[in-house]
SERO-4910 file (N, C-alpha, C, O; in steps of 0.05 Angstrom, whole numbers):
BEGIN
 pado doro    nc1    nc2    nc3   cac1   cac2   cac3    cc1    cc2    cc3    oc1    oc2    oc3
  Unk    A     16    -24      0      0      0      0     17     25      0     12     44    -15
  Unk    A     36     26     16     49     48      8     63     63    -16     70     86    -15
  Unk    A     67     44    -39     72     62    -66     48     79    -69     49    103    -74
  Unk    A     17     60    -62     -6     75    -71    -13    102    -52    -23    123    -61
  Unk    A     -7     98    -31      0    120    -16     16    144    -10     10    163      4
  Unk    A     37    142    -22     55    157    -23     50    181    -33     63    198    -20
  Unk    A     35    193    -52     36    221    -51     10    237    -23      3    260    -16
  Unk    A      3    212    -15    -21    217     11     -9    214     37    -15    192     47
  Unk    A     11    230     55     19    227     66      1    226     98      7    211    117
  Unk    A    -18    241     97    -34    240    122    -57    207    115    -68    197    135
  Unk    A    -62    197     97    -74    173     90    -65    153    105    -78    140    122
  Unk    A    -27    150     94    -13    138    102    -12    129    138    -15    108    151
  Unk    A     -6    161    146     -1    159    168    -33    147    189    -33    132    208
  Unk    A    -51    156    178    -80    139    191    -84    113    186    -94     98    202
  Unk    A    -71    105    155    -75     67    152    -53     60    178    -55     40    192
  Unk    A    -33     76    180    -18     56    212    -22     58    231    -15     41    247
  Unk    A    -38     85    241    -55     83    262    -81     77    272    -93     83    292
  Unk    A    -87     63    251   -120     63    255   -129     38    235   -135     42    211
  Unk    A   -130      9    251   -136    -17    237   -155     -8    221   -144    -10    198
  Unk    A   -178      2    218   -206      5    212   -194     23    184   -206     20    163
  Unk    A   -171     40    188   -173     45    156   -159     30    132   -153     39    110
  Unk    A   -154      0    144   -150    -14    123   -175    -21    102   -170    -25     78
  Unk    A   -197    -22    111   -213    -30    101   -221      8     80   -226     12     56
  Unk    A   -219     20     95   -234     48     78   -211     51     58   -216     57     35
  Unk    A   -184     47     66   -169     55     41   -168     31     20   -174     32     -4
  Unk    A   -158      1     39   -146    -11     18   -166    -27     -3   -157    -35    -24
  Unk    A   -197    -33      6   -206    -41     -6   -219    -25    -34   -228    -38    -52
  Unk    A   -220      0    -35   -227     20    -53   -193     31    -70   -195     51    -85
  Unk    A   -175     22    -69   -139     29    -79   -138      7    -98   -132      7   -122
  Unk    A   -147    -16    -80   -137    -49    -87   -152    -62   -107   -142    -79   -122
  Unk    A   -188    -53   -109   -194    -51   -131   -197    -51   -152   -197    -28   -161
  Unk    A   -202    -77   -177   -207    -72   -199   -218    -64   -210   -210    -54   -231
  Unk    A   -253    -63   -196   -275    -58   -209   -275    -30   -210   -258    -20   -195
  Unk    A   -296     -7   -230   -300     12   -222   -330     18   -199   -345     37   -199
  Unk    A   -330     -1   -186   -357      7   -178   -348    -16   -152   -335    -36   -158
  Unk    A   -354    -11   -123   -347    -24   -107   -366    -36    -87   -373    -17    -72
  Unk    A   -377    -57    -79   -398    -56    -61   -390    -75    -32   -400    -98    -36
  Unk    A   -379    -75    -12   -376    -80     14   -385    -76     37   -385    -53     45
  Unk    A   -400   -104     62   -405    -91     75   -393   -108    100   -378   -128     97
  Unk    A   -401    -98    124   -394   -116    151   -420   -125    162   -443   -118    170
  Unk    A   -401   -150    159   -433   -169    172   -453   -158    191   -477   -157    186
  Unk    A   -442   -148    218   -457   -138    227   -485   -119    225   -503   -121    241
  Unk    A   -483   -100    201   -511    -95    192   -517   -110    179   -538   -101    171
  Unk    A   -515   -131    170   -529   -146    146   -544   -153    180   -565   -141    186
  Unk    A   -532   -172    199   -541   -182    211   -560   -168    231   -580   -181    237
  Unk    A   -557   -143    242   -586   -135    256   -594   -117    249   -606   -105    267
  Unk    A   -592   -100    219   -603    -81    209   -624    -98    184   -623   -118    170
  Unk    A   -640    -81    188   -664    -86    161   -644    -65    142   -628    -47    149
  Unk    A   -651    -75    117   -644    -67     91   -651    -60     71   -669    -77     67
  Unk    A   -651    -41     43   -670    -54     25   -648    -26     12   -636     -7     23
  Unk    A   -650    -41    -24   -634    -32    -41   -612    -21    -35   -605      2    -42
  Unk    A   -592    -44    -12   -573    -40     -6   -549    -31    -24   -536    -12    -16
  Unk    A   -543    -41    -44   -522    -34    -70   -532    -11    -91   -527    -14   -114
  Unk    A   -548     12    -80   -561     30   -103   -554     54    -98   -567     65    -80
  Unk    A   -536     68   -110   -521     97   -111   -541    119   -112   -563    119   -124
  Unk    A   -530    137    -96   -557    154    -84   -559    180   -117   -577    195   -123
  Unk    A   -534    177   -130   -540    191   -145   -518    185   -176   -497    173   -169
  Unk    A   -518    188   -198   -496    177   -213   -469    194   -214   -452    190   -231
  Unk    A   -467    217   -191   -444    229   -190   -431    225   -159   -417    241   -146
  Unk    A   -440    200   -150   -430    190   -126   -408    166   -132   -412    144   -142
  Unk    A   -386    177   -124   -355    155   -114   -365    133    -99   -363    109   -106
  Unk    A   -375    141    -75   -362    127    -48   -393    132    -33   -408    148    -42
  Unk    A   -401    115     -9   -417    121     12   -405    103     34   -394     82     30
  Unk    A   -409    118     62   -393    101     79   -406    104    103   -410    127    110
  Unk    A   -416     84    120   -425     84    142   -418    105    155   -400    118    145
  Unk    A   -432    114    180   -413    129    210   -408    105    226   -427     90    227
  Unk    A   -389     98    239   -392     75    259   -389     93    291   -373    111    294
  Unk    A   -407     85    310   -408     97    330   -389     99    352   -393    110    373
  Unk    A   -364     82    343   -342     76    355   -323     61    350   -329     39    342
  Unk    A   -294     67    353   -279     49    338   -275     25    358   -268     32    381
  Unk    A   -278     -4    352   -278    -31    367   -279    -46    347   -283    -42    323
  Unk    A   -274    -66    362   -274    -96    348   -298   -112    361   -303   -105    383
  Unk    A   -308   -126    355   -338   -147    366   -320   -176    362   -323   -195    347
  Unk    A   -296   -168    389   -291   -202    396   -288   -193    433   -288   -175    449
  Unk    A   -284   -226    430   -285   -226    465   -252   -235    475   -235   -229    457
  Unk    A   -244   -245    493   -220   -243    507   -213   -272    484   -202   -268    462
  Unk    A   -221   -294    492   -216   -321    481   -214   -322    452   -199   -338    440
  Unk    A   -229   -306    439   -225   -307    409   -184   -293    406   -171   -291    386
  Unk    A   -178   -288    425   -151   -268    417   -128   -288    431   -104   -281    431
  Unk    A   -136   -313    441   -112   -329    461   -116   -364    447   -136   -372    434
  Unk    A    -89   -379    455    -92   -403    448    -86   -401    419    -83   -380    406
  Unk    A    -85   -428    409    -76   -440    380    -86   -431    361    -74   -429    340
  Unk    A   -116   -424    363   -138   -414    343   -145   -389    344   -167   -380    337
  Unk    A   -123   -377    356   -125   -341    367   -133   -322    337   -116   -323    320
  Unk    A   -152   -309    333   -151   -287    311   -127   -272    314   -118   -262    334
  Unk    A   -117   -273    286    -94   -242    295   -108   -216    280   -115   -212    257
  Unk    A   -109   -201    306   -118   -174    300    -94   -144    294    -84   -131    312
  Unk    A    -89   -141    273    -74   -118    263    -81    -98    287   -104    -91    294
  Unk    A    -57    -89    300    -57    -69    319    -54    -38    316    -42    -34    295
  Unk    A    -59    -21    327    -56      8    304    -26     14    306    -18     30    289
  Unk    A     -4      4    327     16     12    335     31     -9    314     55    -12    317
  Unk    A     19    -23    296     42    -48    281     40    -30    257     18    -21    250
  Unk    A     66    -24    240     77     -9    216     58    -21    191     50    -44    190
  Unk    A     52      2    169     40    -23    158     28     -6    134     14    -18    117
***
């Protein structure tokens, strides 16, 4: 990511501090398509929905949640032992 980053130097510096902007930068950089549609399970799962993938207008890039806080939705045990998730830390280079 950093070639793609490089003339974005404040970008940069938020994809290493801030896990959560891997997903806002790299999945919209990394991109083949011109048109992008992603979401996190979590609203699929307790939000109602409807014409989820439909651009509010044809001079719209991008639409992006607000999230009401930056966290992760794991518990202690998902992070220890053999089958531990590894979670990207904001303090790991990157």
């Amino acid at each position: 990511m950093e070639p793609l980053l490089q003339r974005f130097p404040n970008a940069r510096a938020f994809r290493r501090r801030n896990a959560l902007a891997l997903k806002l930068l790299d999945i919209p950089l990394l991109a083949e398509a011109p048109e992008i549609a992603c979401c996190d399970p979590d609203v699929l799962a307790f939000r109602p929905f409807s014409r989820l993938f439909d651009w509010p207008d044809p001079s719209t890039t991008a639409v992006f949640m607000s999230d009401t806080q930056n966290a992760y939705a794991m518990r202690p045990w998902h992070l220890i032992g053999t089958s531990a998730i590894a979670v990207r830390c904001a303090s790991t280079p990157g």
